[in-house]
C-alpha positions as CSV (number, residue, x, y, z in Angstrom):
1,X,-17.6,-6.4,15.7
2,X,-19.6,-8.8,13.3
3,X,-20.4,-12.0,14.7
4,X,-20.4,-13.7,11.9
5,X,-16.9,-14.2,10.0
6,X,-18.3,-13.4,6.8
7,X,-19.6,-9.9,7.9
8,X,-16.1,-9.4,9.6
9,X,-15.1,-8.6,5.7
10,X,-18.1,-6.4,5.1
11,X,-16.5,-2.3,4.8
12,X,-19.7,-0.5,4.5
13,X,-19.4,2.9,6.1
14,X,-15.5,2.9,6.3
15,X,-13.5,5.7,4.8
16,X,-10.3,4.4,3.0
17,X,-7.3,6.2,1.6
18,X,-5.1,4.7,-1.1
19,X,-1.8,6.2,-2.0
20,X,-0.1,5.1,-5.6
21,X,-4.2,4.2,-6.5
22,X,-3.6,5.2,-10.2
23,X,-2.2,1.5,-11.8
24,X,-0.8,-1.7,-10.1
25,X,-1.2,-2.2,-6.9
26,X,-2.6,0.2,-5.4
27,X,-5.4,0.7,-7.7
28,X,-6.2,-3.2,-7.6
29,X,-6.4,-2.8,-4.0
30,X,-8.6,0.4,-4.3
31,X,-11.2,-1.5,-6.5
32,X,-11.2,-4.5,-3.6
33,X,-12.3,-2.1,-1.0
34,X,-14.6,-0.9,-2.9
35,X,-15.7,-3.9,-3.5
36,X,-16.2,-5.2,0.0
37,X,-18.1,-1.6,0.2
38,X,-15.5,1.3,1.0
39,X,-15.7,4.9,0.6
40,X,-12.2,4.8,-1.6
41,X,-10.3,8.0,-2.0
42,X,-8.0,6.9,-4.9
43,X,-5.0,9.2,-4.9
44,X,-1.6,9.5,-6.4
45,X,0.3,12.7,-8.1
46,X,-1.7,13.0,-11.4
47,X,-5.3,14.1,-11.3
48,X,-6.1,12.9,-14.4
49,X,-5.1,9.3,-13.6
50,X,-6.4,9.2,-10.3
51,X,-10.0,10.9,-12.4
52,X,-9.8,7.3,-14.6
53,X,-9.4,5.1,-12.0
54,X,-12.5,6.5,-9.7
55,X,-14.8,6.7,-12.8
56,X,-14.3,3.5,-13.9
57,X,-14.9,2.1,-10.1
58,X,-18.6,4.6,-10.1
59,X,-19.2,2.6,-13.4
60,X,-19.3,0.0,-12.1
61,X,-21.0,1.0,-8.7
62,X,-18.3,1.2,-6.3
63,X,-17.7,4.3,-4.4
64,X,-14.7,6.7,-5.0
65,X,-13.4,10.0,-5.1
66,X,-10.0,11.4,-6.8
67,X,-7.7,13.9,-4.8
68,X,-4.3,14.1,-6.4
69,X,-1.1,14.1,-4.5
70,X,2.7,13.7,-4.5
71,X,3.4,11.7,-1.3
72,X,6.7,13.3,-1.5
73,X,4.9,16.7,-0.8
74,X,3.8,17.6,3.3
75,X,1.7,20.2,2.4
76,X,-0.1,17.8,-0.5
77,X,-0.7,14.9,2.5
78,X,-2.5,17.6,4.4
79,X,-4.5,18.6,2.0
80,X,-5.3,14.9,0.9
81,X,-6.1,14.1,4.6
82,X,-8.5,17.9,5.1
83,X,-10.1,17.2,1.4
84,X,-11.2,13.3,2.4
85,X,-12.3,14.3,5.9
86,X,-14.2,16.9,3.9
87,X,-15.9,14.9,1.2
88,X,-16.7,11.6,3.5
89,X,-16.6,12.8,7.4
90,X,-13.3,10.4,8.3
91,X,-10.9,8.1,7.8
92,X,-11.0,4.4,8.5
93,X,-8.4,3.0,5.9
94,X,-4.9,4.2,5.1
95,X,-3.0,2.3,2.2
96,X,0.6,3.8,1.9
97,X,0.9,1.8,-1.0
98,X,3.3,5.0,-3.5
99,X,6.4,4.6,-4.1
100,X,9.7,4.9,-6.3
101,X,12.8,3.1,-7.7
102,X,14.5,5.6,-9.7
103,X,17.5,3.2,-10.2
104,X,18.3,-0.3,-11.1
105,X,21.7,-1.5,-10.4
106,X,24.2,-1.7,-7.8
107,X,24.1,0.8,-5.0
108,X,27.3,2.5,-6.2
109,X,25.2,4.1,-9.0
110,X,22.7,5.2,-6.2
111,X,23.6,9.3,-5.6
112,X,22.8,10.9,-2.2
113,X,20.0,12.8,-4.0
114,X,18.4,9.3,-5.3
115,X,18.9,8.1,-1.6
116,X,16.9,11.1,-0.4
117,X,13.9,10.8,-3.0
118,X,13.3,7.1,-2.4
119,X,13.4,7.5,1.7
120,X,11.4,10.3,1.1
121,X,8.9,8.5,-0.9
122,X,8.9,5.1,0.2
123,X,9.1,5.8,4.2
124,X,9.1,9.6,4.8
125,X,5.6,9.8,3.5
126,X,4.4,6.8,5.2
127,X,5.3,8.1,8.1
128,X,3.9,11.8,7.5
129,X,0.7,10.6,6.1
130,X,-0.2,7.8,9.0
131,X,0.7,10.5,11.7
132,X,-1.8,12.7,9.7
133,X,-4.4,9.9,9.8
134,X,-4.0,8.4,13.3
135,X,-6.3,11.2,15.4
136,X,-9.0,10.6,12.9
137,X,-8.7,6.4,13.1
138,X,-8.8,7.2,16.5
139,X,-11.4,9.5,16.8
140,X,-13.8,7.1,15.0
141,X,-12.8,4.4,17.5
142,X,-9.5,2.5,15.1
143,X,-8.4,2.2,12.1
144,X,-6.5,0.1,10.0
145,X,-2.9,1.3,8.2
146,X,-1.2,-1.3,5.3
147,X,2.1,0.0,4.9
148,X,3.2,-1.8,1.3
149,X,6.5,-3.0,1.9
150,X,8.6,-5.3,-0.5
151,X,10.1,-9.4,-0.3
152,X,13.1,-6.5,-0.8
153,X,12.4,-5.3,3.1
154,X,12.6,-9.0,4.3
155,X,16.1,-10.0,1.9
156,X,18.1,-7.9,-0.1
157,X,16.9,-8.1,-3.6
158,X,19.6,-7.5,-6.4
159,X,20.0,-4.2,-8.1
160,X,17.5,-2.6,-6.0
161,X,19.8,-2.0,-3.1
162,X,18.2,0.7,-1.0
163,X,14.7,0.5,-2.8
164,X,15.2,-2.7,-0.3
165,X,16.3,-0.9,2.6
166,X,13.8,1.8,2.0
167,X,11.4,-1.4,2.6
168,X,13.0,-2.9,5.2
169,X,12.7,0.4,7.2
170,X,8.8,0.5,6.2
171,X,8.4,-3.1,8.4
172,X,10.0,-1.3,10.8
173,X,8.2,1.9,11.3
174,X,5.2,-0.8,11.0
175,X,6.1,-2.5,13.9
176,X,7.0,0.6,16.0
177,X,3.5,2.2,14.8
178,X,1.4,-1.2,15.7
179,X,3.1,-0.9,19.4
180,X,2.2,2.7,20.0
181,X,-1.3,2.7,18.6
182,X,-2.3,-0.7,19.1
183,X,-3.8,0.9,23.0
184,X,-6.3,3.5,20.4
185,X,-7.1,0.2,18.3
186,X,-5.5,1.3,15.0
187,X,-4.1,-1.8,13.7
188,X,-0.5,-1.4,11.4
189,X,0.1,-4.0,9.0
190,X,2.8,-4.6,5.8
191,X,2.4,-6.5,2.4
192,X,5.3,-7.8,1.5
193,X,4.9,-8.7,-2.4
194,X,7.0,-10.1,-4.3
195,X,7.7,-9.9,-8.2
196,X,3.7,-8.5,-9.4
197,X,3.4,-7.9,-13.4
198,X,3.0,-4.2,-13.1
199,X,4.9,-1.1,-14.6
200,X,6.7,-0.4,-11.8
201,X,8.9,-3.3,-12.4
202,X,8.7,-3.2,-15.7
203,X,12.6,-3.6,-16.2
204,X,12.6,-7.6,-14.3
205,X,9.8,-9.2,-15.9
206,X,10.3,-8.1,-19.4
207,X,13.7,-9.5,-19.3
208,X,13.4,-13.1,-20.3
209,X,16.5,-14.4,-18.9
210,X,15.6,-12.7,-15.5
211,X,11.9,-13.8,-15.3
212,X,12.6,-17.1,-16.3
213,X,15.6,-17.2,-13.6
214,X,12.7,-16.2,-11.1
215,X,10.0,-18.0,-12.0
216,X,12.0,-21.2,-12.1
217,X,13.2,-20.9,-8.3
218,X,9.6,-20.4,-7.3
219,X,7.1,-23.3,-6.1
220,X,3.9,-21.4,-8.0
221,X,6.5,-20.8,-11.1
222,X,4.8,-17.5,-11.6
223,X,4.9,-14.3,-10.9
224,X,1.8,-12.5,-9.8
225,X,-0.8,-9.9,-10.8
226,X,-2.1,-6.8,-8.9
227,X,-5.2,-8.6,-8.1
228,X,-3.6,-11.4,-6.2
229,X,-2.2,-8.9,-3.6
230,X,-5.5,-7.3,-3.4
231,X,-7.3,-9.4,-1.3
232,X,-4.7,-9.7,1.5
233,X,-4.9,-5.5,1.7
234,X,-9.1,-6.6,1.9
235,X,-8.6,-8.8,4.7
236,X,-6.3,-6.7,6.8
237,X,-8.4,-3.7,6.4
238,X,-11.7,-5.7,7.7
239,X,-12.1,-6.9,11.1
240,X,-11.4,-10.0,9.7
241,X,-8.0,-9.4,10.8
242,X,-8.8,-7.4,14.6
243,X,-5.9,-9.4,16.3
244,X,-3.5,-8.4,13.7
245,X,-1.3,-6.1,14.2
246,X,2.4,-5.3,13.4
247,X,2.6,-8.5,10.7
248,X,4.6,-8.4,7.4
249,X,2.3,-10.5,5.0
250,X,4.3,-12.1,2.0
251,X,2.1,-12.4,-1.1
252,X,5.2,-13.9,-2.7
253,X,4.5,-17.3,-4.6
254,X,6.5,-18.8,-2.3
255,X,9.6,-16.8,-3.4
256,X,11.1,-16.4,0.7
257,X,10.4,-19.9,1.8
């Protein structure tokens, strides 16, 4: 470990996977590990997307690879896992940051196929894809996994009924992962965001009456952009953050004071 705190940010050398890389998010928190000087795989289910992204990182001198994959597909997380292990010798970083909300209102208009595809996304994978991980982390002496969890895991948010238990089960398998593999030093972390300007919710913060509604009832009377979650992902991937373990970090505006 750096003795310096400023070199306990530095990722040169590390390996880091990002899942949902190809807007929002996850590819804001793609470019920051790049930035800090990570080897970023930037993945999600469309090659051609996850192409864009990685170019315009190399552009700019950052380090990156695209490897396609549907989170929702075993087989693809395998071959995501062999195919990075392959191009950069290991894995340092997991982001589980993919995800879906196919539904917006109450959880009476939620089928039990609807239920299935957002567990499977939003926790199944996690889970698959940080099992997949964890001998390499380990291998290489730790690791680092940021399970990107929801202000919908911590409370209930409305019309996003089990979207928000899908998350509140992602702290949880968070914490339980933290406990088991904290003894093999891979750390297990959650981001907790709340209302970020991206296309995913697309349906709350071009409504007017509901942005306004939110932004009033927050202290920073904002809501955020990818970039201001980015940095948090930066810290607990770094050894800047080697005594946390099993947290759930709200990059909120203030929204669950």
């Amino acid at each position: 470990m750096a003795n310096s705190i400023k070199e306990r940010f530095n990722l040169n050398d590390k390996v880091a996977i990002v899942t949902g890389a190809s807007k929002g998010i996850g590819e804001a928190i793609a470019r920051g590990l790049g930035e800090f000087g990570a080897k970023v795989v930037v993945s999600s289910r469309k090659q051609e997307a996850v192409d864009s992204v990685a170019d315009a990182m190399r552009a700019d001198g950052l380090q990156a690879t695209a490897i396609a994959c549907h989170v929702g597909d075993e087989s693809q997380l395998s071959a995501l896992v062999d195919r990075t292990l392959e191009t950069y010798g290991g894995v340092d970083i997991l982001v589980n940051n993919a995800a879906t909300n196919p539904v917006f209102g109450p959880v009476l208009m939620t089928d039990g196929a609807v239920f299935d595809k957002i567990i499977g996304v939003n926790l199944k994978a996690p889970f698959e894809l940080s099992k997949k991980v964890f001998p390499h982390m380990q291998e290489r002496g730790g690791g680092s996994i940021i399970n990107i969890s929801s202000i919908g895991g911590l409370h209930p948010e409305p019309m996003l009924g089990i979207y928000s238990v899908s998350k509140a089960a992602l702290i949880s398998l968070t914490k339980v992962l933290a406990s088991e593999w904290g003894p093999a030093k891979v750390r297990v972390n959650a981001i907790c965001p709340g209302l970020i300007k991206t296309k995913f919710s697309r349906a709350l913060w071009e409504n007017e009456e509901i942005l306004k509604r939110f932004t009033d009832e927050l202290p920073l009377r904002r809501i955020a952009d990818p970039e201001d979650v980015a940095p948090m992902a930066v810290f607990l991937a770094s050894d800047a953050a080697a005594y946390c373990t099993g947290g759930a970090y709200t990059v909120d505006g203030g929204h669950t004071i």
